[in-house]
N, C-alpha and C positions, 0 to 999 in steps of 0.2 A: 897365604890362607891357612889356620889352622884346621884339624879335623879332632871330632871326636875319638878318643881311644878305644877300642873294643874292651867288652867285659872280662876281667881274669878270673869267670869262675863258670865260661859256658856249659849248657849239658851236655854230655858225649850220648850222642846217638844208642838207643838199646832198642831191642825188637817188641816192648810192650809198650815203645812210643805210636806204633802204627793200631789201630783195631780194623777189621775188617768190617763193613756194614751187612748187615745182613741181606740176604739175596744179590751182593755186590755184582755174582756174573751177567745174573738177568737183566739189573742196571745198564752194564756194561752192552749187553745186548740189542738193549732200546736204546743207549745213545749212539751205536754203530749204525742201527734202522732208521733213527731219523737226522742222522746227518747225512747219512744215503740218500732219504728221501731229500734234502733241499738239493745234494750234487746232484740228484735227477731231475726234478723239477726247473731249475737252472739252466743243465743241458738240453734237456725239452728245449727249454724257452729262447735259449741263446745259439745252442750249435757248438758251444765251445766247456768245454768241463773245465771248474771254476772250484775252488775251495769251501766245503761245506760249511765254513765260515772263516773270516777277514779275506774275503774274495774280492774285495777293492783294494789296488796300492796306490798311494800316493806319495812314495818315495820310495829307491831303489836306491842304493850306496852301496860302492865298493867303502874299506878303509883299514884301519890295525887299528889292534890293541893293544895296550903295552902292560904287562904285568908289573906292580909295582916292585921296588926293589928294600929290603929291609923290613918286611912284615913281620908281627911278633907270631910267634909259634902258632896260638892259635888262629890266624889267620893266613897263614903258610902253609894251607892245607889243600892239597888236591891241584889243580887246573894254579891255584896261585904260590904253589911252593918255590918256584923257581922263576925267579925276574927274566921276562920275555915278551918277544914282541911277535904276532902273531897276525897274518891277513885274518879281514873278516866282510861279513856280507851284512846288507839291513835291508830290513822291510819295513817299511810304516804305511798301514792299511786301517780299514774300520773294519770293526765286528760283522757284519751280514753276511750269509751268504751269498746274495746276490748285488749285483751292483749296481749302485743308486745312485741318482743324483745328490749330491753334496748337502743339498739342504734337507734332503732326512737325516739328520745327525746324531751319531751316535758315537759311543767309546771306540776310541782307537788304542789300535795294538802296535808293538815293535818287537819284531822277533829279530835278534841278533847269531850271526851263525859263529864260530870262532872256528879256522881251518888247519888242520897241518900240527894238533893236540897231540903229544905222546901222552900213554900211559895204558892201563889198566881197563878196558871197556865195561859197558852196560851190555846186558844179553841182549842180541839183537842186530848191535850196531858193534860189533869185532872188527869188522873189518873196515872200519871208517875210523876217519882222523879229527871229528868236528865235536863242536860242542855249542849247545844250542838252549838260549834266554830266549823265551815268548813269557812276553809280558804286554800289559794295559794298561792305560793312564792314570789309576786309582790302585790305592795301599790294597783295599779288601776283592774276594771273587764276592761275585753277585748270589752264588747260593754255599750251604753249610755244608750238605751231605751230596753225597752220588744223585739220590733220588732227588732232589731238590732240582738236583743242576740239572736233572732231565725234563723237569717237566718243564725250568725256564724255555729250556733249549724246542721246547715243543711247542712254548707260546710264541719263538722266533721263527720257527720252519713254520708254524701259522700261518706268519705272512712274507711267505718268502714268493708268492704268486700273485701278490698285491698288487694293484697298478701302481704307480709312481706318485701319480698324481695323489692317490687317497692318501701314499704314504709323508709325502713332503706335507699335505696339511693335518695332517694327524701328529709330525713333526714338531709346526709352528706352536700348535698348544700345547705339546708335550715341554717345549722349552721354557714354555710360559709358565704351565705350572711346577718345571721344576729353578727358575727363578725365585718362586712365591715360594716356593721350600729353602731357599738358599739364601734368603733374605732372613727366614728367622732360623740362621745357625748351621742349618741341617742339608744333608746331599740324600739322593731316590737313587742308589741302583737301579732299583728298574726302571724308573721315568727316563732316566739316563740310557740306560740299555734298550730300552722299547725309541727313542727318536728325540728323547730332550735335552741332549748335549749342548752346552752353549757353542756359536759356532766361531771356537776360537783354532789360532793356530796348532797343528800337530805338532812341530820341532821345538816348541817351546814347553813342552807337556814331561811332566816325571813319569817314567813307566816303570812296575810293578812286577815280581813275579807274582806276585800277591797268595801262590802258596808256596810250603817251604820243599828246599831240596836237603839232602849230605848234603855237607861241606868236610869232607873227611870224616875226622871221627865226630863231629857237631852238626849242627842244624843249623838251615837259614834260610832268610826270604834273601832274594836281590831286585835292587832300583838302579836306574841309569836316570842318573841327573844333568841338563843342560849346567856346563858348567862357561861357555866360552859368551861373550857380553854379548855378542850379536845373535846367537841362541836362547839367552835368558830376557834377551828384549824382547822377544816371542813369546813367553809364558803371558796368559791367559787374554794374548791382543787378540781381537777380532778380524774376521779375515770375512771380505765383503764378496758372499755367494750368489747376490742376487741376479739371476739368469745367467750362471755358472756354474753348469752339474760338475766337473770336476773343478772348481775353483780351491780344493787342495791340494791336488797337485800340481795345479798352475802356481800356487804360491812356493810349493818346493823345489819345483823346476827354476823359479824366479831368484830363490834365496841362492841354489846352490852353485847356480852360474856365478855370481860375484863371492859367495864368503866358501869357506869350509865353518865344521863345526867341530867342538870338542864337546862331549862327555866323560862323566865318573860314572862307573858300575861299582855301587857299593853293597857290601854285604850286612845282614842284623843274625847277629846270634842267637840263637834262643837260650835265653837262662831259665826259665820256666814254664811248666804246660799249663799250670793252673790259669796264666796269663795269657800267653801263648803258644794256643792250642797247634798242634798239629793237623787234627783231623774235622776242624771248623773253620775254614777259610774265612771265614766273614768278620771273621774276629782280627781287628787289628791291631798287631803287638804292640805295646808302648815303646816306642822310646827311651822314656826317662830308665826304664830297665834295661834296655839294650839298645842302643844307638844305630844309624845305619853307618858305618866305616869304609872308607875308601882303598879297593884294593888295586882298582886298575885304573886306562883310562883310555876311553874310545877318540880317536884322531879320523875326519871326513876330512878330505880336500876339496876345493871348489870342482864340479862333474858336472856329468849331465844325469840330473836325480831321476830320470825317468822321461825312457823311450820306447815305442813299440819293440825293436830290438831289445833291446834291457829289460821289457815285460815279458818279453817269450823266453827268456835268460832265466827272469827270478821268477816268474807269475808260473811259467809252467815247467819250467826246466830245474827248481829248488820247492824240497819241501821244508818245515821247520817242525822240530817237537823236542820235548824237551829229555827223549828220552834217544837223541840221539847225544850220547855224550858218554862222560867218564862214570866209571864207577863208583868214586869219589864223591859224585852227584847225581846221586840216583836221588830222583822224583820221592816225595812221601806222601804220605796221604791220599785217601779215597778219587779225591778228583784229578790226582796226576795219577791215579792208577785205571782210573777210565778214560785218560787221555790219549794210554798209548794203544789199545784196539781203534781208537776211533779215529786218531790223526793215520795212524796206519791204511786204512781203508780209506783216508780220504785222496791221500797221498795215489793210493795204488788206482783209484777211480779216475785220478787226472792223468796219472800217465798212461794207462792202458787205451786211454782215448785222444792222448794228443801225441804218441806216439815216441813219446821220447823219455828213457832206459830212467828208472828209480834209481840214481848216485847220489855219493855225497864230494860234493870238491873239496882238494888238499889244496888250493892257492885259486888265487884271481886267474889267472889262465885258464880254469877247467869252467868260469863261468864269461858266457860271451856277452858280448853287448853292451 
């Protein structure tokens, strides 16, 4: 299989690629308040403290990474300078807060944990050894600015008390009309985010960081692509939920008893702001200008993808953000800079209540199940 070359003329990272938005703290403020509010409402309603969003998983996987070997300079940067193989952790979950039956469908997330990283850290995270991809099935984020992403996030805590029921048929037409938008050309963030995800398989889906990190001295988004045949035979099949509120993770528990899976984590450089912006997520970078290039590659073995052991393992015993990692790859932009008060706080509300100590693991050993 060939791959596309990376560009030889990326940008190097300068500090007037970030601008700050205005009132950015107070932003910051109200998306800590209302992801508080859905982990409260949540714990009201269930007894158990749950992720102020992607609170449903439907895949759990130990596996490694292998750092490729021979990368050109510009892509020899950071986390991938040196060819390596590396334990890691997966999560593959949906967006809500609270958890749903299957047939309210929505965007799914894959946060990838990488363990046992040397190097240089992020403030914060010194004394951890991880490095952590949260991503979602789609190139672009749902909103541009901080402010933006707050107010989605406050039309999601809306109905994070919803009964089930109103939301699975609020679901059905949501798919329906984002069908009718998909038919001429076009995809709905939000019809998609709001319950109109078609209800196809997760394992077969490209995830996104959909905004940019460092990559050393440059810039970049990263995607993890199914690259292995029984993974890609998965890309956009239907998976039958009918009277099957997890019937996602019964399909991953199904796959991962007989196969393993391979994945590519590939990186896009940014050659320009004017195209691709830094500080408007929704903007998705071209291609034809910077290609996404393969630097590593994720290896699952056939497990058991998910068990209440395993749930109490990853679900409450692992957090994920992307600002636990290297300094190399530090987070840019408005919405990864309001990401880390608020996954911090979500993180500290699940452990505080289910009783078990905020780490990060150096190897599979440190996580059970």
């Amino acid at each position: 299989m060939t791959h596309p070359t990376p560009p030889t003329d990326p940008l190097r990272y300068h500090a007037d690629v970030e601008q700050l938005e205005p009132d950015e703290a107070a932003t910051a403020d109200g998306l800590v308040a209302t992801m508080r509010s859905i982990s409260e409402t949540t714990y009201k309603d269930s007894g158990h403290p749950l992720r102020s969003v992607h609170a449903k998983s439907h895949a759990l996987l130990k596996g490694q990474i292998e750092i490729l070997a021979d990368l050109p300079p510009v892509l020899a940067q950071g986390l991938f300078t040196t060819p390596a193989t590396y334990p890691i952790a997966i999560r593959v979950s949906t967006i809500p807060g609270d958890v749903l039956d299957d047939n309210v469908s929505v965007p799914r997330g894959l946060a990838l944990k990488i363990m046992g990283v040397p190097g240089e850290r992020l403030k914060g995270s010194e004394n951890d050894t991880t490095q952590d991809f949260v991503m979602v099935n789609g190139p672009v984020f749902a909103a541009p600015t901080g402010k933006a992403f707050l107010q989605k996030l406050k039309l999601l805590a809306a109905t994070t008390d919803v009964a089930a029921g109103a939301k699975k048929g609020l679901s059905t037409v949501l798919q329906a009309a984002e069908s009718f938008v998909e038919a001429f050309g076009g995809k709905s963030a939000t019809l998609m985010q709001m319950g109109g995800h078609p209800e196809t398989n997760p394992l077969g889906e490209t995830y996104f960081t959909q905004v940019p990190l460092l990559y050393g001295a440059y810039i970049a988004k990263f995607a993890l692509f199914p690259l292995s045949t029984e993974l890609t035979a998965l890309t956009n099949a239907k998976v039958d939920l009918s009277g099957k509120p997890d019937g996602l993770r019964r399909a991953a528990i199904d796959f991962f008893h007989s196969h393993g899976g391979i994945w590519e984590l590939r990186a896009q450089l940014c050659t320009d702001l004017a195209t691709m912006p830094v500080e408007d997520s929704t903007v998705q970078w071209p291609e034809d200008k910077s290609p996404f290039v393969t630097v590593a590659r994720v290896v699952v073995e056939p497990q058991e993808a998910w068990s209440e052991a395993r749930s109490k393992a990853f679900d409450d015993g692992l957090s994920f953000s992307p600002w636990h990692g290297l300094a190399a790859h530090r987070p840019l932009g408005s919405i990864m800079r309001l990401r880390k008060p608020a996954y911090k706080m979500s993180a500290r509300f699940r452990f505080e209540r289910n009783g078990c100590p905020m780490m990060e693991p150096k190897a599979h050993a440190d996580i059970s199940g």
